[in-house]
VEXSE-886928 format. One record per residue (C-alpha): residue in one letter; x negated, y, z negated. Coordinates in Angstrom, 1 decimal, decimal comma. Layout:
<rs>
+------+--------+--------+--------+
! code !     c1 !     c2 !     c3 !
+------+--------+--------+--------+
!    A !      X !      Y !      Z !
...
+------+--------+--------+--------+
</rs>
This chain:
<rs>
+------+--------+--------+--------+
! code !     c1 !     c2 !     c3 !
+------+--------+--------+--------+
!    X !  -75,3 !  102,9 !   -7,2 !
!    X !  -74,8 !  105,5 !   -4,2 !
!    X !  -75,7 !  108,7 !   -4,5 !
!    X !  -72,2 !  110,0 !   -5,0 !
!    X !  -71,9 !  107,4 !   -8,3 !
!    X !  -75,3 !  108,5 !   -9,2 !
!    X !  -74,1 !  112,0 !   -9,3 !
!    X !  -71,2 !  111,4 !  -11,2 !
!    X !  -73,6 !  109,0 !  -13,9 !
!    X !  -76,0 !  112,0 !  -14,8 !
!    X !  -72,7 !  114,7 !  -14,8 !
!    X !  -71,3 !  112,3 !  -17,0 !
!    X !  -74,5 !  111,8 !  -19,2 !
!    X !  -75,1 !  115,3 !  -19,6 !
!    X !  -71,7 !  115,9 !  -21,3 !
!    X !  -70,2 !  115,1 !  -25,1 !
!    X !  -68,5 !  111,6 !  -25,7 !
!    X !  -65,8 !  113,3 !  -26,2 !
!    X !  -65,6 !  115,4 !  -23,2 !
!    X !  -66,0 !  112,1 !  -21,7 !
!    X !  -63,3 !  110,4 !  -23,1 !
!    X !  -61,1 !  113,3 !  -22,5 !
!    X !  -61,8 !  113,0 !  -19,0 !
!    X !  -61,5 !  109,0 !  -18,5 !
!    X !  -57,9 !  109,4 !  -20,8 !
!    X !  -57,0 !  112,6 !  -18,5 !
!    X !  -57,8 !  110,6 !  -15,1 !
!    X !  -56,8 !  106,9 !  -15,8 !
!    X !  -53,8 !  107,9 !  -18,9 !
!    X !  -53,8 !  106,3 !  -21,8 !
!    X !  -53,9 !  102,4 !  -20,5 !
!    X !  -58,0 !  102,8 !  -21,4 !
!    X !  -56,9 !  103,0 !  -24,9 !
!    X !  -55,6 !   99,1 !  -25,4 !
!    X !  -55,6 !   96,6 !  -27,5 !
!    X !  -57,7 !   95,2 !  -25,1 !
!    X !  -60,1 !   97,5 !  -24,9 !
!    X !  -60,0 !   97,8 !  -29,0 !
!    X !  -61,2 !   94,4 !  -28,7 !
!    X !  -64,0 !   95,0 !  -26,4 !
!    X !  -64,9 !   97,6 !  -28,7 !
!    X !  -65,1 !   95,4 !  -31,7 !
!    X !  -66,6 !   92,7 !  -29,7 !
!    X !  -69,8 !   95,0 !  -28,8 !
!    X !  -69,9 !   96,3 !  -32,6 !
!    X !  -68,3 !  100,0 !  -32,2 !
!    X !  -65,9 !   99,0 !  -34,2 !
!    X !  -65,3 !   96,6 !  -37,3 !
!    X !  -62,4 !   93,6 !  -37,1 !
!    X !  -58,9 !   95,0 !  -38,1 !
!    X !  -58,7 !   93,1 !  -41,4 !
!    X !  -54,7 !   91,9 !  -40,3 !
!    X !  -56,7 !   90,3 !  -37,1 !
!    X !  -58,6 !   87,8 !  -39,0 !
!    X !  -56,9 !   84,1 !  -39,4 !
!    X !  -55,3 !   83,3 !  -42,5 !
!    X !  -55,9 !   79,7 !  -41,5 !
!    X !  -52,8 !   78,7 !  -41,5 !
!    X !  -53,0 !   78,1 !  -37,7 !
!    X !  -53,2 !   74,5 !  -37,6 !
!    X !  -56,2 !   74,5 !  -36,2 !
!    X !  -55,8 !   75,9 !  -32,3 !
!    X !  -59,0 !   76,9 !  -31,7 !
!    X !  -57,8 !   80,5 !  -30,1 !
!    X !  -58,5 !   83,6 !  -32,7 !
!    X !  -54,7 !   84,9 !  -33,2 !
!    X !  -53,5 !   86,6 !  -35,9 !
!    X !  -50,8 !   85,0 !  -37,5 !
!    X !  -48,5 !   87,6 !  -35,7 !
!    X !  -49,1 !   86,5 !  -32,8 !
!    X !  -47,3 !   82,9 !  -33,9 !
!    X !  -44,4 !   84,5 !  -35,7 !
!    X !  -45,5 !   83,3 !  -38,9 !
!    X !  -45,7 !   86,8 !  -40,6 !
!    X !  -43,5 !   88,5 !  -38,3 !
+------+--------+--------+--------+
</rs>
């Protein structure tokens, strides 16, 4: 990191999780906050699996992990 990142790290790690939050949410809006990101956060274990994101297994097999929203099926 540069000294300017570094400087911005220990800011950073010397403030509340939420204060950090608030400050990613204030500078990049509210696009941080996506279902994308939800899945990261499930993926690294900070947050359970959405029950209505698991497979019924009525997919025929696809191989992707969809919910069966994402086909229409339970739309």
């Amino acid at each position: 990191m540069s000294e300017k990142q570094q400087e911005v790290w220990d800011k950073l790690c010397e403030l509340s999780g939420e204060t950090v939050a608030q400050l990613f949410t204030d500078y990049h809006g509210t696009q941080l906050l996506s279902d994308g990101f939800r899945e990261h956060l499930q993926d690294e274990g900070y947050l359970d699996a959405d029950p209505e994101d698991e497979c019924c297994g009525s997919c025929l097999d696809c191989g992707v992990w969809r919910t069966c929203g994402d086909y229409g099926l339970y739309d």
